[in-house]
N, C-alpha and C positions, 0 to 999 in steps of 0.2 A: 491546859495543855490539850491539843488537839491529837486526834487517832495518828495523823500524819505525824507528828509529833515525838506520838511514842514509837510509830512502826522503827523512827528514824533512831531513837536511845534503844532499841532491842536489837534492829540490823548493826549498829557502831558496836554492842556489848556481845555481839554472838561474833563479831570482825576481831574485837582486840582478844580474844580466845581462837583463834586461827580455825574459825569454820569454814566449812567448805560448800560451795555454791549456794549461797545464799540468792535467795529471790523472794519475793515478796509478791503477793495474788492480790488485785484488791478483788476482794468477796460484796463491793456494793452492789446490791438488786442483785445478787446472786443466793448470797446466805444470810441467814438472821442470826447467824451465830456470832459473826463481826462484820467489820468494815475491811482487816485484811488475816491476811494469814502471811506469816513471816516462815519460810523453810529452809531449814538448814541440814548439816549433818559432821558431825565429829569422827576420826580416825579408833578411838579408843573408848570404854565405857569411862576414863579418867577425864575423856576429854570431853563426850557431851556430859556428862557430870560441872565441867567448870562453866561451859557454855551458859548451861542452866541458871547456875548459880549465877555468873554475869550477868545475866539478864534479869533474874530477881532483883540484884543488888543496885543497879543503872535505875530499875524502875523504883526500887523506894525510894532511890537518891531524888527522883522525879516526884516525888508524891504520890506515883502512880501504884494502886492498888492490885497485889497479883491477886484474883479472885481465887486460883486453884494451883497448884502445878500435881500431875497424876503424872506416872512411872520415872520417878529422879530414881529411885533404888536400883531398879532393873536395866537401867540407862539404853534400854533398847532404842526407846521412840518417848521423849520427853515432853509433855504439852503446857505449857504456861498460859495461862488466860489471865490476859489484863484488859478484859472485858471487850474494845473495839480493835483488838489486835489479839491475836491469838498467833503463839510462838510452838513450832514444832520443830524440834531441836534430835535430829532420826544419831543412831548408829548407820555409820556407812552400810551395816552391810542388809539394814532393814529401809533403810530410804528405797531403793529400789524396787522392792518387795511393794511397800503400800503407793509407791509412785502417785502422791498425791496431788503432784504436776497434772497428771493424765486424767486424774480421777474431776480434779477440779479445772479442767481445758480450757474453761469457755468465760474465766477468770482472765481479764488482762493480768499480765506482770509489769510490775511497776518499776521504774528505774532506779536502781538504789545507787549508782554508779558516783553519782556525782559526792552524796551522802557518806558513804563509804571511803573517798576518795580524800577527804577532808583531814 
């Protein structure tokens, strides 16, 4: 399975948990941290809670290996790393706060439209 691959089972499993403005950065020749970054955000700490968890659960169903996920308890701002896709899954009302849109600008966004739309 390739990064696009997974970007595509994390944006579908953070969609069937009704998140909100999903967009997707790719970070190639930008970051070494991935290939992309996936950003989302949830209405309630129950709701990026399932988000999270969807996206665990799609990537095991994939084989794909979550290296970490750091702040599920606190459900502020949730990070899933599955290694060349890294998932951040904000509380509404911290997304705006770290605006990691602005932070990472010079990131194309990638079209998840069609993806999503499936």
């Amino acid at each position: 399975m390739n990064e696009r691959d997974i970007l595509t089972t994390v944006a579908k499993a953070a969609d069937s948990k009704r998140a909100e403005d999903v967009i997707a950065l790719n970070m190639k020749g930008i970051s070494l941290i991935a290939d992309y970054f996936l950003i989302c955000h949830g209405n309630s700490d129950k709701q990026v809670q399932a988000i999270a968890r969807e996206i665990k659960e799609k990537a095991a169903e994939m084989d794909v290996y979550v290296e970490r996920i750091e702040g599920f308890d606190e459900a502020r701002w949730v990070l899933i790393d599955l290694g060349d896709v890294v998932a951040h899954v904000f509380h509404k009302d911290e997304r705006g706060y770290y605006n990691l849109e602005r932070l990472w600008g010079d990131a194309p966004i990638e079209d998840l439209t069609s993806e999503l739309n499936q």
